[in-house]
C-alpha positions as a Markdown table, in Angstrom:
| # | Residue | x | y | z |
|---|---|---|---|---|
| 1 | Unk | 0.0 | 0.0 | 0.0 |
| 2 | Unk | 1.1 | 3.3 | -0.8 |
| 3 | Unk | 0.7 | 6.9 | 0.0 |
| 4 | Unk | 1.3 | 11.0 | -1.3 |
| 5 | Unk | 3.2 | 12.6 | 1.5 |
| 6 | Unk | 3.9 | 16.0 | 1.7 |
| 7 | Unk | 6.0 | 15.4 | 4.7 |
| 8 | Unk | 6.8 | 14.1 | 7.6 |
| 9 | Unk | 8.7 | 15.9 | 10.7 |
| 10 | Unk | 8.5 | 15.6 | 14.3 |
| 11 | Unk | 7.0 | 19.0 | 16.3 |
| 12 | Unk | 4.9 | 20.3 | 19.0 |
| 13 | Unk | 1.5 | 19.8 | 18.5 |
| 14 | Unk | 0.2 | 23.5 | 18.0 |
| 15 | Unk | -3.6 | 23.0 | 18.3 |
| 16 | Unk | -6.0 | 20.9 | 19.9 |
| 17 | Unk | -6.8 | 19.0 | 23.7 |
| 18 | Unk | -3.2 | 17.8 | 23.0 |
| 19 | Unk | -1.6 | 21.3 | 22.3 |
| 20 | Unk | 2.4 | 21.0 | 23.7 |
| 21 | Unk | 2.9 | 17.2 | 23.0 |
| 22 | Unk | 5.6 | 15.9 | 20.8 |
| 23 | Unk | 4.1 | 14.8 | 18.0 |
| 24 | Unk | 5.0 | 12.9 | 14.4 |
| 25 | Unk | 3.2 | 14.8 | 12.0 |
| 26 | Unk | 2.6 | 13.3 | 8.7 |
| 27 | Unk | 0.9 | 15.4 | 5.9 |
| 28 | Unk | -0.6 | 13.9 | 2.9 |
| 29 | Unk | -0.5 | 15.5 | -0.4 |
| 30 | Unk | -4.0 | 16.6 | -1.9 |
| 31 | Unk | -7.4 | 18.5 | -0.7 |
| 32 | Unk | -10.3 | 19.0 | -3.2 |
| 33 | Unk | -11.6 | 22.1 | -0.7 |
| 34 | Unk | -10.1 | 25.7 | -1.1 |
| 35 | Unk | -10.5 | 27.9 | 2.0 |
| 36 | Unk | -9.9 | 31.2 | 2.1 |
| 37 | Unk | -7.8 | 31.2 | 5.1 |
| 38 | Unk | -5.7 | 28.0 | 4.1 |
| 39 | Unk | -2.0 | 28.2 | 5.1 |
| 40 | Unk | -0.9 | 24.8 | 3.7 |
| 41 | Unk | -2.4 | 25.6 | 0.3 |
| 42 | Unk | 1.8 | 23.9 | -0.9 |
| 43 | Unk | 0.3 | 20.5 | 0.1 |
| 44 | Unk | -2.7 | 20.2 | -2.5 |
| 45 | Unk | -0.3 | 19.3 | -5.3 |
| 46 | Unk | 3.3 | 18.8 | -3.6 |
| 47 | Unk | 4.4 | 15.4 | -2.6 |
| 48 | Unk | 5.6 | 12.0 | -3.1 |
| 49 | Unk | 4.4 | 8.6 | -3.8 |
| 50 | Unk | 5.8 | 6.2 | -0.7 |
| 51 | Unk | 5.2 | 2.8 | 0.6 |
| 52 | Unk | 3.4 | 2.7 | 4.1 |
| 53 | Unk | 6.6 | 0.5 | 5.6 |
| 54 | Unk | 9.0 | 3.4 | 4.3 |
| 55 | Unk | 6.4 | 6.2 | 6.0 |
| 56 | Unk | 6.4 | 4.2 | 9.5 |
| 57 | Unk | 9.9 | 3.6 | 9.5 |
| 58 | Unk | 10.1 | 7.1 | 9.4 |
| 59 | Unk | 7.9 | 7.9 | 11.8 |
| 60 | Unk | 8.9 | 5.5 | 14.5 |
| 61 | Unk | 12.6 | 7.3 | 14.5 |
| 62 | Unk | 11.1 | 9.6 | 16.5 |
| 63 | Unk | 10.8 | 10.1 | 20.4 |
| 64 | Unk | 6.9 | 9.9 | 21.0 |
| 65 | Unk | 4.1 | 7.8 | 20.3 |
| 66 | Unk | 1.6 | 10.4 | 19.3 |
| 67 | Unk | 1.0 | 10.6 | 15.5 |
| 68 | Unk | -0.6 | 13.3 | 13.9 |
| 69 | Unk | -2.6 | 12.8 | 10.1 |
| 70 | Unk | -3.0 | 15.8 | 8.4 |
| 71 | Unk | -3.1 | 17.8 | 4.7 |
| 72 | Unk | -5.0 | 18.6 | 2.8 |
| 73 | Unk | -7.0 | 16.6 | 3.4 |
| 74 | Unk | -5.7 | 13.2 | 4.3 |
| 75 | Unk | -8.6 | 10.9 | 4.2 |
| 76 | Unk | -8.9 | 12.3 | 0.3 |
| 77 | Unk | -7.0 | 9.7 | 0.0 |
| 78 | Unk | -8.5 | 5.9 | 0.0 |
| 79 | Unk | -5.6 | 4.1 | 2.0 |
| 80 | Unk | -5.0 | 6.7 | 4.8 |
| 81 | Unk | -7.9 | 5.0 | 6.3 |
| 82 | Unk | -5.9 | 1.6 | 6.6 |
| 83 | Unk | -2.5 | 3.2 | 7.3 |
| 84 | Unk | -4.7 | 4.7 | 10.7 |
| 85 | Unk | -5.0 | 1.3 | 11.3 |
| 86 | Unk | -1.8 | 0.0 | 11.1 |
| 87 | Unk | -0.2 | 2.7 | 13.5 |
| 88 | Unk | -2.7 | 2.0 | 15.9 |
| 89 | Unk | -2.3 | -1.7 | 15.9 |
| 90 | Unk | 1.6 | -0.5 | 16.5 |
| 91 | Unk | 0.7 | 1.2 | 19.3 |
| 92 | Unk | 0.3 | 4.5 | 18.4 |
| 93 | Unk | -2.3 | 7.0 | 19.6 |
| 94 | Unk | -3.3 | 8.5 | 16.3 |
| 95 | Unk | -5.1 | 11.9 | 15.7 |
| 96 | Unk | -6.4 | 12.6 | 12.2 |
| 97 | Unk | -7.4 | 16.2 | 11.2 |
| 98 | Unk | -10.2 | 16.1 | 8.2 |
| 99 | Unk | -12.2 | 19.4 | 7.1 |
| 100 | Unk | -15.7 | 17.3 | 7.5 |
| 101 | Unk | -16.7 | 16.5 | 3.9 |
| 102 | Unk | -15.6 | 12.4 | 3.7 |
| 103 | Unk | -17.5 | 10.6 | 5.3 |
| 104 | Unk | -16.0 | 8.7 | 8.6 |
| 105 | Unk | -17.6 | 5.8 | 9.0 |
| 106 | Unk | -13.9 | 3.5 | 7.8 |
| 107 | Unk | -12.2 | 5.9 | 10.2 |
| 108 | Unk | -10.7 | 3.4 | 13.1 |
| 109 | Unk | -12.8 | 4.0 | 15.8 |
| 110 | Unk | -9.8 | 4.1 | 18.1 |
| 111 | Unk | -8.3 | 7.3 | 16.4 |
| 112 | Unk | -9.0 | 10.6 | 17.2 |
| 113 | Unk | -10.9 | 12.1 | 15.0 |
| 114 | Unk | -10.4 | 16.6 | 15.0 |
| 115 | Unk | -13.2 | 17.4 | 12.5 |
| 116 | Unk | -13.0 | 21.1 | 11.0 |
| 117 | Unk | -16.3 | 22.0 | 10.6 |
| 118 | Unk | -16.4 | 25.0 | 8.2 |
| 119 | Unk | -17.4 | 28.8 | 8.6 |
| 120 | Unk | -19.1 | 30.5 | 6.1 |
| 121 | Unk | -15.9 | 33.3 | 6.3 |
| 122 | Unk | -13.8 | 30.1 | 4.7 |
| 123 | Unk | -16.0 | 30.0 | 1.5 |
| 124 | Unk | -16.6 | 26.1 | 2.2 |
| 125 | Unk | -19.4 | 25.8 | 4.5 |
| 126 | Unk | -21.6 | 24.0 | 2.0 |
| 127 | Unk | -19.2 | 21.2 | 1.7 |
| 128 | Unk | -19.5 | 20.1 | 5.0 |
| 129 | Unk | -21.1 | 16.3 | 5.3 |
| 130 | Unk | -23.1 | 16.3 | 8.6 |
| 131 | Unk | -23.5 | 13.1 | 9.4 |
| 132 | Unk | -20.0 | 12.8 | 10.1 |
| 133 | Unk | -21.0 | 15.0 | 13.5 |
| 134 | Unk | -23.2 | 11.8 | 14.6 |
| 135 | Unk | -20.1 | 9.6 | 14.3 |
| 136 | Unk | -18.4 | 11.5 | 16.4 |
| 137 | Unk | -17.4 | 9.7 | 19.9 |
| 138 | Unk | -16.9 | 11.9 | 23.3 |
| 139 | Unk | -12.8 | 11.7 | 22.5 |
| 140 | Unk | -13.4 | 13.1 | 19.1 |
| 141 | Unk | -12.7 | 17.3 | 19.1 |
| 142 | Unk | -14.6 | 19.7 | 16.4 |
| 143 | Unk | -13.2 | 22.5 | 15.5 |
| 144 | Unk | -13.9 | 26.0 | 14.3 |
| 145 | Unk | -12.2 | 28.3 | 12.5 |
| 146 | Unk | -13.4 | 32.0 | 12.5 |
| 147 | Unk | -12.7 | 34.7 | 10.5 |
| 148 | Unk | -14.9 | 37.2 | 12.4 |
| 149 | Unk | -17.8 | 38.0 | 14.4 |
| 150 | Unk | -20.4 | 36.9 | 12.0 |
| 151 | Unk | -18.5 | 33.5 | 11.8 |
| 152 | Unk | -18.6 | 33.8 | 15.4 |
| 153 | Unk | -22.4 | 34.2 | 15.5 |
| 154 | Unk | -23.0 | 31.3 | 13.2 |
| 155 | Unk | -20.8 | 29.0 | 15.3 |
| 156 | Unk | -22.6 | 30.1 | 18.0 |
| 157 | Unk | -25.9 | 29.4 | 17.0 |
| 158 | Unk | -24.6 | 26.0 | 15.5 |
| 159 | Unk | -23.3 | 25.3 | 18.9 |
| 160 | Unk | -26.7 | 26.0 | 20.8 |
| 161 | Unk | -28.8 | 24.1 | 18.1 |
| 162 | Unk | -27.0 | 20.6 | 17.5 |
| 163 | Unk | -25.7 | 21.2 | 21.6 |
| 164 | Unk | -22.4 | 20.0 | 19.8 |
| 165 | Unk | -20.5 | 20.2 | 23.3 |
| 166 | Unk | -22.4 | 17.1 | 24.3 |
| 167 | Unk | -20.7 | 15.2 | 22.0 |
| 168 | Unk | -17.3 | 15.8 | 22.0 |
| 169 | Unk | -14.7 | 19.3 | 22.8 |
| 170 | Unk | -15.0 | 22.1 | 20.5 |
| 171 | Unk | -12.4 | 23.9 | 19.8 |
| 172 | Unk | -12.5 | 27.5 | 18.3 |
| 173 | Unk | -9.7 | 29.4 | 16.5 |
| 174 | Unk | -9.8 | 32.2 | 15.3 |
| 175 | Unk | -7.9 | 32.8 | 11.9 |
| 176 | Unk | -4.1 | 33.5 | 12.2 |
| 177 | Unk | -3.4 | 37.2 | 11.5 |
| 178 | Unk | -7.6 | 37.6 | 10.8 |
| 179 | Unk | -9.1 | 37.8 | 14.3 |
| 180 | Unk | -7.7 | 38.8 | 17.4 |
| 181 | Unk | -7.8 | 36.1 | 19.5 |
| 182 | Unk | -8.4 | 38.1 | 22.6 |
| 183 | Unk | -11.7 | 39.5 | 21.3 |
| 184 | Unk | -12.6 | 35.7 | 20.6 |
| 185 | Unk | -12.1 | 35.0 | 24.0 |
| 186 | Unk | -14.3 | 38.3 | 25.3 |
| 187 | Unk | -17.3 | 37.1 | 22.9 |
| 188 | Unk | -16.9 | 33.5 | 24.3 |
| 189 | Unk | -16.8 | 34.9 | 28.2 |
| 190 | Unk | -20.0 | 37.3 | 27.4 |
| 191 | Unk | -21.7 | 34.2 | 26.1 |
| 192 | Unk | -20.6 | 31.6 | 28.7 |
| 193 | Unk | -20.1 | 29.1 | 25.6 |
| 194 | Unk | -18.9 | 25.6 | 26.8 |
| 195 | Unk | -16.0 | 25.4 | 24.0 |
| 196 | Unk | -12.1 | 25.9 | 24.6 |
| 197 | Unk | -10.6 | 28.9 | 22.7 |
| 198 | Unk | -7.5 | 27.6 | 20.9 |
| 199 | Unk | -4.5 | 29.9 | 19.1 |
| 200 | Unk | -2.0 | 27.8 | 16.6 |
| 201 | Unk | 0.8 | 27.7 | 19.5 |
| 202 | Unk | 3.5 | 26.9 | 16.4 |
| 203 | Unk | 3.1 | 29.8 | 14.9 |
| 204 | Unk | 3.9 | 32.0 | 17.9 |
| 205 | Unk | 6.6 | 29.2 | 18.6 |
| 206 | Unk | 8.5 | 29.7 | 15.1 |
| 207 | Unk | 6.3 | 32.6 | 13.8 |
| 208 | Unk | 8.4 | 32.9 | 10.4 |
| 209 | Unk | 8.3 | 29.2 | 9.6 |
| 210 | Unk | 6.7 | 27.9 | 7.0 |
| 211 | Unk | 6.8 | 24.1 | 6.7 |
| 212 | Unk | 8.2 | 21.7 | 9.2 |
| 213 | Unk | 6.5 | 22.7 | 12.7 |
């Protein structure tokens, strides 16, 4: 079995319940959604066609056993579901970012899905497949990115209507450089929303960096 990978490096996990960890991060090649706000628009064409045994290999040089899938989108592509599979049965805990349009139902259920469900600010709302938010098991984590307050407002009213903190943390970011995250965390204090406010920690870690963290 084979994949595209974009890369494969060994960082801090900059987002999520796990933000801090050492993590293996290994980023698939390909995403058939174009967000506004993207910042790893490189990996929707950039990569390389590897076997799976050459991509663990790799991955288990490193110093942790927390394994990050990300893109793109990396369940775009067919086999990422079985690769999951295989690094779990290795005993790996394995965390798989996907923006929320393929379904999940061949996801392992012993991953941890972090489903990015889409604000209208990122131009790809309607893509969004919402039965994946059923699937979704109490360890999962949904995130939202914002761009501004009416983002805000329609995550909030998302929030209230599908009571999506029953299910699982949610997570809300604002966009990098876009919102101030402060103000996000004002408008979630007047509110009293039960979510977690997150910033991308790599970027204030290695703000001029690119690729790699």
């Amino acid at each position: 079995m084979s994949l595209t990978v974009n890369e494969v490096f060994f960082s801090i996990q900059g987002e999520g319940t796990r933000v801090g960890l050492p993590c293996v991060f290994v980023r698939l090649t390909g995403c058939p959604l174009r967000c506004t706000w993207c910042d790893t628009a490189y990996a929707f064409h950039e990569g390389t066609r590897r076997e799976e045994g050459d991509v663990i290999a790799e991955i288990e040089a490193h110093p942790c056993r927390l394994a990050l899938l990300t893109g793109g989108e990396p369940l775009a592509q067919p086999a990422a579901f079985a690769f999951v599979t295989t690094l779990l049965d290795r005993g790996w805990t394995v965390l798989v970012e996907t923006s929320g349009h393929i379904g999940l139902e061949p996801l392992d259920r012993r991953a941890v899905a972090i489903m990015d469900v889409k604000a209208p600010g990122s131009g790809e709302a309607h893509r969004t497949e919402w039965r994946n938010v059923d699937l979704l098991k109490p360890t999962d984590e949904l995130k939202m990115v914002l761009a501004g307050r009416a983002d805000y407002e329609w995550a909030r009213a998302l929030l209230r209507e599908r009571r999506l903190h029953e299910r699982c943390t949610v997570l809300l970011s604002p966009v990098h450089g876009g919102l101030d995250p402060g103000l996000l965390a004002r408008w979630v204090l007047e509110d009293g929303l039960p979510v977690r406010v997150q910033v991308q920690l790599h970027k204030y870690l290695w703000p001029d960096v690119e690729r790699g963290v």
